[in-house]
N, C-alpha and C positions, 0 to 999 in steps of 0.2 A: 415615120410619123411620131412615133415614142421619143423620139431622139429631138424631134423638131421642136415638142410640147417642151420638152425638158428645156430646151433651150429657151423658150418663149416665159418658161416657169422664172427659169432663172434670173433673166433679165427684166421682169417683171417685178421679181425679189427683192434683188438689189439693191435697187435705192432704197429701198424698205430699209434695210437691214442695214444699211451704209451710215445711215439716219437715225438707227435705232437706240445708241447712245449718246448724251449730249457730250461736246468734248470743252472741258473745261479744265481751269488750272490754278492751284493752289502757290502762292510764296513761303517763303521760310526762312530762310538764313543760311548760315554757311553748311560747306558739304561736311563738314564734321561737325556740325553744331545736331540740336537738337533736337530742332523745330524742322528739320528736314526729314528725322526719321519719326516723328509723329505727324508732319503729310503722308508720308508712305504709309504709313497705319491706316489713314484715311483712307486712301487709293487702293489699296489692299483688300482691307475690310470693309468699308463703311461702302464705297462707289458704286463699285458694281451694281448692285442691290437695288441702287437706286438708280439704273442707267445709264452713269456718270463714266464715262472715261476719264480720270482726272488725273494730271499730267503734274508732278512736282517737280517745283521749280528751285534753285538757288537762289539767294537772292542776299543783300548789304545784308538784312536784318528789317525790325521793325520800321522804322521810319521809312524807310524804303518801301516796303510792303504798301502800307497807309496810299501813297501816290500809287503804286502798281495796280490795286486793290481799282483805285478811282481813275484811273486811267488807259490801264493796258487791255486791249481785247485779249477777252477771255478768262482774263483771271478772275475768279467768282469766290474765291476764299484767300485768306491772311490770317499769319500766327501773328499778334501784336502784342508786345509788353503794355500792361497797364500804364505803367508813365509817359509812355510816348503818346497814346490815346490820350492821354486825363491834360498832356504838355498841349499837344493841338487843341485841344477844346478850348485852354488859357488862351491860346493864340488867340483863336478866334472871336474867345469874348472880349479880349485887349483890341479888336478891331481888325486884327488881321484877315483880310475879303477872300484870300488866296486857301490860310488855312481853314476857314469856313467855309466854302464851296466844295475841298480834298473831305472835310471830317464829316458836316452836319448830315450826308447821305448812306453812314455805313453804321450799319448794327452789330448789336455780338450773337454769334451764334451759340456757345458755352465758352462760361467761365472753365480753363484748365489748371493751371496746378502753380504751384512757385518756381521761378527761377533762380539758383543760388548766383551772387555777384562772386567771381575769386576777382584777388586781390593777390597778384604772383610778382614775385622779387628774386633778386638773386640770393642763392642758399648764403652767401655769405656778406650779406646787405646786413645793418645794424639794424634797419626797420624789425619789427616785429608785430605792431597792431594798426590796424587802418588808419586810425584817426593822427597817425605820423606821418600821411602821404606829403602835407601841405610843403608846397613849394618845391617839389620834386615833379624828374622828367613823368610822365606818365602819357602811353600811350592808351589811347582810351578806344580804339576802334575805329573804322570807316564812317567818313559823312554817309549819312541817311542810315545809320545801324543805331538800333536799340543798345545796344552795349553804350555808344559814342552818348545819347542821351542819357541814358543811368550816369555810366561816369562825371558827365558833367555837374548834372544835376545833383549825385551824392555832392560829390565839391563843393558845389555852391548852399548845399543845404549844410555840412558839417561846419564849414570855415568862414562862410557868411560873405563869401565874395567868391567872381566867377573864378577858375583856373587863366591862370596865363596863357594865353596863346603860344607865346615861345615856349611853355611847359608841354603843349599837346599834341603829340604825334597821333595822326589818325590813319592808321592802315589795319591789316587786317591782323587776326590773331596770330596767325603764325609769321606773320611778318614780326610783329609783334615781340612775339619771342626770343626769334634769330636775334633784334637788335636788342635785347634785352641779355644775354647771354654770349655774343659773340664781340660787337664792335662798344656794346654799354652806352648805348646812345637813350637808350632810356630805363626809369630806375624802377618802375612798377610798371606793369601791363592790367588790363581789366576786363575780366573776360563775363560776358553773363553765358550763361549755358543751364539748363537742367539736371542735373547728376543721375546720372553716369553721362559723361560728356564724351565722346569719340575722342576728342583731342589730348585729353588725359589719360583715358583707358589703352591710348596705343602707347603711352609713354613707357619704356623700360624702368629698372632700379636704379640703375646709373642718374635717373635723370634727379635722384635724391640729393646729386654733389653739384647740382649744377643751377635748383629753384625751388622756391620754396612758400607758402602761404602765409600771407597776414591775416593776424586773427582780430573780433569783435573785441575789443574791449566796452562790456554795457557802462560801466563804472563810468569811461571819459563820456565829457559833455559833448565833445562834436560827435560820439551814438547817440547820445540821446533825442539831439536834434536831425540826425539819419532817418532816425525810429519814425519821426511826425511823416514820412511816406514810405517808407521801405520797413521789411520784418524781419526780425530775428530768426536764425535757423543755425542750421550746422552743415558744412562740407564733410561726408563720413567718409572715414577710414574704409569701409567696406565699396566704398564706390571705388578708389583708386589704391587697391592693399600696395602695388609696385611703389607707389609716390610717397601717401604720406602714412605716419603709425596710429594719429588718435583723430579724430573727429575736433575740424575746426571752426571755430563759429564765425558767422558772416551774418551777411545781410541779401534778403532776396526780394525779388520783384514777382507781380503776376500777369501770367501767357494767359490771353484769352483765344479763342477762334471767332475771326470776324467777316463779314458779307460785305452787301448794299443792299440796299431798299429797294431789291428790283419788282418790279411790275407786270412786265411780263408774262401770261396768263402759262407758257410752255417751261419756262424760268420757275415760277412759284412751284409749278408741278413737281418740278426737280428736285428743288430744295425741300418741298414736301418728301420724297421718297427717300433725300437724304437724311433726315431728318428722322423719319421712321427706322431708315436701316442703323444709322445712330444705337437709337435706342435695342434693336434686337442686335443689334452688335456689339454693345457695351462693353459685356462683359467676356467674350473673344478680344477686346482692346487691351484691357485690364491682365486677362492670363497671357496672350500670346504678343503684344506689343509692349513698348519702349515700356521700361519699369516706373518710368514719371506717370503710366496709363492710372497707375495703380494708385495713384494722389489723387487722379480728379473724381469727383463727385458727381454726378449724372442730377444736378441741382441745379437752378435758376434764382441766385438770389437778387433781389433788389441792385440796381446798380447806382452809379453816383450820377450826378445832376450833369444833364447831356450824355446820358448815354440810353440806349433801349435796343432792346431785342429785336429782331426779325422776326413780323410776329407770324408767318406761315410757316416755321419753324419752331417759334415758340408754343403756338398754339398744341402743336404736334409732339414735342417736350414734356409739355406740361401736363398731358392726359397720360404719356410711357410712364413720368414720373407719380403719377397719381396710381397706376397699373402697378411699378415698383414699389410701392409703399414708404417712399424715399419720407427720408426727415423734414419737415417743411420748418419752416418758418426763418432758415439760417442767413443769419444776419451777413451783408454784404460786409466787400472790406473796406477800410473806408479811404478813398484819394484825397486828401487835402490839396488843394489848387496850388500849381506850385509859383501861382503870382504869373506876372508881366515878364516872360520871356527874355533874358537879354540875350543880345546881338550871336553868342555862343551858342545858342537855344537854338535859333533859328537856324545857324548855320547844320548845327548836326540833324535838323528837321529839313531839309534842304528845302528850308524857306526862305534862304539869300535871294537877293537880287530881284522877288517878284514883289 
């Protein structure tokens, strides 16, 4: 009889428990990039807590994400470069019906941290500062990668016209590389990543005779005109001691964490608990996760025109951050519009052909 109940317990259980966490699933970028080991942060730390089985994904990169985000069952989170966001919302007020139906339904859940752009040549290329890219090969990244849009976009914001097509090789980073170092098929590679990037931290010393970084010059005029959306920072020395000796200056973009506008009364609950677990996990992110954890700010600042928060999230944010005694008042960053899209734009947003 003991043995029967048990059995009757069990099965009765089950779906209980089968049930008991929602399964969902985050994008990110490549398996060595950045934004994949800050999902797993997520899923680690933050999920649990909140019932969330959350599954990290690979994925192109940002622009990719955006569609996956809006399209793919299951996916309920995305790491997205500020430009790729701020590019689709130009879309869409330029008229584009496609990238307005993808963008106007997803919110941000926290602002994260900067991402440094490198800017990698051969160790023994004459280049030496960015704004000497113009009219060289450059592989800029994968259609639908946040990388393939920065790159462009820096381009066309420095030199004041798109890159050549026959100048843009679009694959992936370490493809990237090979042909940048072995057959010279292209003269700069463009990587966006967070520092300490995987891809560079596994590199050897050797790999000092073989590549090497371009640095900011703020003095030329095609930074200065960079600067009107992208920020000044530095690549340190202490992220890749094998690679490079001093700390070089660049240009970075900003990672946010983004949703959708879900509805869903089971849905909101979730993101409620994520959201909570968020906050009592913060600072487990910050000591025991990706050292980028240690940049973000557990703040909500104002964002730019067409954008808004998820507000069962937000709401939930903004009383941890009132409980933390966090700095208020900090000023957003600000996206200048980066205009009407040309044909290039689209294509790295993989908004050809719709």
């Amino acid at each position: 009889m003991k043995k029967m109940l048990a059995a009757l317990f069990c099965l009765c259980m089950s779906p209980v428990l089968a049930f008991a966490a929602a399964e969902y699933k985050i994008v990110t970028a490549s398996e060595r990039g950045t934004y994949i080991q800050i999902g797993r942060d997520l899923a680690k730390w933050v999920a649990p807590a909140a019932e969330i089985d959350l599954e990290v994904l690979p994925s192109k990169g940002s622009a990719d994400n955006v569609q996956l985000l809006r399209h793919e069952p299951g996916v309920k989170f995305a790491l997205v470069q500020s430009d790729v966001y701020q590019a689709m919302l130009d879309q869409a007020a330029a008229g584009n019906r496609v990238a307005g139906r993808i963008i106007r339904p997803l919110r941000v859940v926290l602002p994260l941290y900067n991402e440094e752009i490198y800017f990698v040549t051969r160790a023994d290329s004459p280049l030496n500062h960015i704004h000497e890219i113009k009219d060289r090969k450059i592989a800029v990244g994968p259609v639908g990668s946040g990388t393939a849009l920065s790159a462009t976009t820096l381009y066309r914001q420095m030199f004041g016209e798109p890159m050549k097509e026959a100048n843009a090789t679009y694959v992936s980073n370490e493809e990237a590389l090979i042909k940048l170092t072995t057959d010279k098929s292209v003269d700069v590679v463009i990587i966006v990543a967070g520092q300490p990037a995987k891809l560079f931290v596994d590199m050897k010393p050797e790999a000092r005779q073989y590549i090497k970084l371009l640095s900011l010059d703020e003095s030329a005029k095609e930074s200065a005109r960079a600067t009107q959306t992208y920020f000044p920072a530095a690549i340190r020395s202490g992220s890749y001691p094998n690679w490079i000796s001093k700390d070089v200056p660049t240009l970075t973009v900003k990672a946010f964490l983004v949703t959708y506008d879900y509805e869903l009364d089971m849905t909101k609950k979730h993101m409620t608990g994520f959201a909570n677990s968020l906050c009592s996990n913060f600072d487990t992110l910050q000591n025991e996760g990706h050292p980028k954890w240690k940049e973000v700010k557990l703040d909500l600042p104002a964002l730019g025109k067409g954008w808004s928060y998820y507000p069962p999230i937000e709401r939930v944010l903004r009383s941890c951050i009132g409980r933390r005694s966090a700095s208020a008042g900090a000023k957003s960053p600000v996206f200048p519009p980066a205009g009407r899209a040309c044909t290039q734009q689209e294509k790295v947003l993989g908004l050809c052909g719709t």
